[in-house]
N, C-alpha and C positions, 0 to 999 in steps of 0.2 A: 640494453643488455649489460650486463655486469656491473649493473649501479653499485652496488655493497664494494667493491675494487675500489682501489683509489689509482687514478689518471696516470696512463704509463704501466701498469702493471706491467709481470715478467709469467710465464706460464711453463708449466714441464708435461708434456702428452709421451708416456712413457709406452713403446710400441704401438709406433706412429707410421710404418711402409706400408699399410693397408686399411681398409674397413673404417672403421669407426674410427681408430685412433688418427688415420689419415686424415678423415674429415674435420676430427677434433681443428687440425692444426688448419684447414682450410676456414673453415668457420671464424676462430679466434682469430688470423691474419687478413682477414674480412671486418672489424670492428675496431675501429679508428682511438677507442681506448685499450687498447693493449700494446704494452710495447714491444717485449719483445719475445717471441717461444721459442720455445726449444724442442724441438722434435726427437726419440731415441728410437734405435733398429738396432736387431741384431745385426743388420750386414746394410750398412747405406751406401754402400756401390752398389748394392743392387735395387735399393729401393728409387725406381726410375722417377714414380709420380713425386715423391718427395725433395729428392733432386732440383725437381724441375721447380716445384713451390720455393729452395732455395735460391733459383738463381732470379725468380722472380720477387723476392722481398730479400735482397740478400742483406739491408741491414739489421730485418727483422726476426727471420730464422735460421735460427743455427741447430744443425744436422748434429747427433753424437752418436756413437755406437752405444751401446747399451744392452747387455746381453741379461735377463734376470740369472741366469742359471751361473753365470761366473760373480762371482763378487767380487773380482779386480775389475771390470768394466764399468760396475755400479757406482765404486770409490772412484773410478779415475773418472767417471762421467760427471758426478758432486761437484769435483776437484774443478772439473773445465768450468761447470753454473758457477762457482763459488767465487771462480778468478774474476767471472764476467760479470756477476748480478752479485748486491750485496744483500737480496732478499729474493725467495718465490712467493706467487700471491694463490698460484692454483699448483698443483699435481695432482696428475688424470692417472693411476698406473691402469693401464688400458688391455695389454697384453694378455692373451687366458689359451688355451690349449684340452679340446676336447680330445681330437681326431688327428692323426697324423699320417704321411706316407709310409710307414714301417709296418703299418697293420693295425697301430691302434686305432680302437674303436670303442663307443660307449656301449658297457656291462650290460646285458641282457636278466642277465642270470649269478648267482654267487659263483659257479661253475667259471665262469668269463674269465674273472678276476686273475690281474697276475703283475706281480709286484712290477715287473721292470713299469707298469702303466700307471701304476698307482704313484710312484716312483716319480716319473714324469710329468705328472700331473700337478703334486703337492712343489714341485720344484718350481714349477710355472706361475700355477693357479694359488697357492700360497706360502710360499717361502720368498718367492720373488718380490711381492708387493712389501711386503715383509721387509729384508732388505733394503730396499729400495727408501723405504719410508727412514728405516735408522740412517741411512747415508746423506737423506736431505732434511731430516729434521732441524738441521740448524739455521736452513735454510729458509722454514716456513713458521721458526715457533718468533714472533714479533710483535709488535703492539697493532700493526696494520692489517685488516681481513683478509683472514688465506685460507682458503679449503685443500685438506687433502682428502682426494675422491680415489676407490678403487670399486674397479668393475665388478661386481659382484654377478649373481643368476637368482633366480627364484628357486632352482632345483638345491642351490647351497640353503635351505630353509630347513629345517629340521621339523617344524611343527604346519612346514605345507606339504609334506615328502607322503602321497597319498600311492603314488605308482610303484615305487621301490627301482632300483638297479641302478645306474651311473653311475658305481659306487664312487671311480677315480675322481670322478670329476666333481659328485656333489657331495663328497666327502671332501675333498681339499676346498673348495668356495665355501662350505660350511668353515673349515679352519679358516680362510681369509677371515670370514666375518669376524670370527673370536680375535685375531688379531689386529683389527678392525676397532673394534670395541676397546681392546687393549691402551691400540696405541693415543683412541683418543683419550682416552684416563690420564694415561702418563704425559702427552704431550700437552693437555688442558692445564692442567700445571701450569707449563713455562710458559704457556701464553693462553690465554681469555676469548683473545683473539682467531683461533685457528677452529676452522670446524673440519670433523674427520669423518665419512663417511663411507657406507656401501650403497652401492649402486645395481638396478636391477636395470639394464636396457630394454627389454621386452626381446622377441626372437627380429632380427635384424637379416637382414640379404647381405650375410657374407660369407666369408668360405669356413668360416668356423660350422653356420647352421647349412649351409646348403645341401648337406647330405641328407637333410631332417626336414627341408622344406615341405617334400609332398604331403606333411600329415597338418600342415600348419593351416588352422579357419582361414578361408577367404577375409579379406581387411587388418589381418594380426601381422601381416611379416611388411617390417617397417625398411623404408630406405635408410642408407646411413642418413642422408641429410634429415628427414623427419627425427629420428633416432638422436641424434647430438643436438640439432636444435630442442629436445623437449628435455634429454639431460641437464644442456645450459639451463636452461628455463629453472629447473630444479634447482642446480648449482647457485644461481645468481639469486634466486627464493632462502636461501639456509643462512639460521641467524646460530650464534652459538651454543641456542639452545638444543638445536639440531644435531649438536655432535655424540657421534656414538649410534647412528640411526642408520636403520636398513631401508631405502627408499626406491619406488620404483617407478619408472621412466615420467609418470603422471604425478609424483610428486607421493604417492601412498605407501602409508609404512606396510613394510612386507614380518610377519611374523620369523622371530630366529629361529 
């Protein structure tokens, strides 16, 4: 796994205290060529299981706060990678926000709709990848292979959107994408080297879909572990011609 890396790599899984991004960081500190990750949370005092993977590789991962919705925590998070690593080789931004404790919920109807959600949502699911990409770009644009990956959906599709309604949600993963496509343009530039991607995980068992699960075909709802190992798979497959591309958990380009 991660042949296309070169030995020692450095890794950034950017909302990392649960689900997939958790596992991202289980995974990678499981493969004897990676050197060293970097895990971000919004609040990692409370993030117990990550904690606990710190104190278990502690010369390997390092815990940061990392909040997408503030851009002082994104700058000061760069600041810490930048002191520590003088290059990243992967960024996962992993993070995404359907459903929350306050009432939101995914748009049924146009009627649903109400900015404080949509609000919400474009701040999470796309300003924040967003962000995050301008504060480590200096970190990933190099002569050595680096992928920047953000988690993208199939419902951010524009040209697969056959059901209607989500709007918060597959209205802002749609902007991801376009800034997605963006940043690999402009970052393709400073380096040759960097592929920039979206990512489709399939529906996953975690508390993002679990309110959704009942309607999901028998065999479709992936554990993280299946989920991150077929991502890598993808990730560790992308040559730089690959950048700029919407790909899903099997490797298949998903239409924008």
């Amino acid at each position: 796994m991660f042949q296309r890396f070169p030995d020692g790599f450095h890794a950034l899984i950017q909302g990392a205290s649960r689900g997939i991004g958790l596992e991202c960081v289980r995974q990678l500190l499981a493969e004897p060529r990676v050197g060293r990750v970097y895990a971000t949370s919004r609040r990692p005092e409370r993030a117990e299981a990550l904690q606990a993977l710190a104190d278990e590789h502690p010369e390997r991962l390092v815990v940061l706060r990392l909040d997408v919705t503030d851009e002082a925590s994104i700058e000061d998070a760069a600041a810490t990678v930048a002191a520590r690593s003088l290059r990243l080789h992967l960024l996962f931004n992993v993070a995404g926000l359907l459903h929350d404790e306050h009432g939101m919920v995914p748009e049924k109807r146009l009627n649903d709709v109400r900015l404080e959600n949509l609000e919400k949502s474009f701040r999470v699911n796309a300003f924040g990848p967003l962000l995050v990409a301008r504060a480590f770009a200096q970190l990933l644009c190099h002569r050595e292979h680096a992928v920047l990956a953000n988690m993208s959906a199939r419902v951010g599709s524009i040209g697969d959107n056959g059901l209607g309604g989500w709007y918060a949600y597959r209205g802002a993963k749609a902007a991801q994408n376009m800034f997605t496509r963006g940043i690999s343009v402009e970052l393709g530039r400073r380096s040759r080297a960097l592929v920039c991607v979206a990512l489709h995980p399939g529906t996953t068992d975690t508390a993002l879909s679990e309110p959704f699960q009942a309607r999901v075909p028998e065999g479709k709802l992936f554990t993280t572990e299946y989920t991150v190992s077929r991502l890598f798979t993808v990730i560790d497959g992308l040559t730089p011609e690959a950048s700029g591309s919407f790909l899903a958990w099997d490797g298949q380009p998903i239409p924008w």
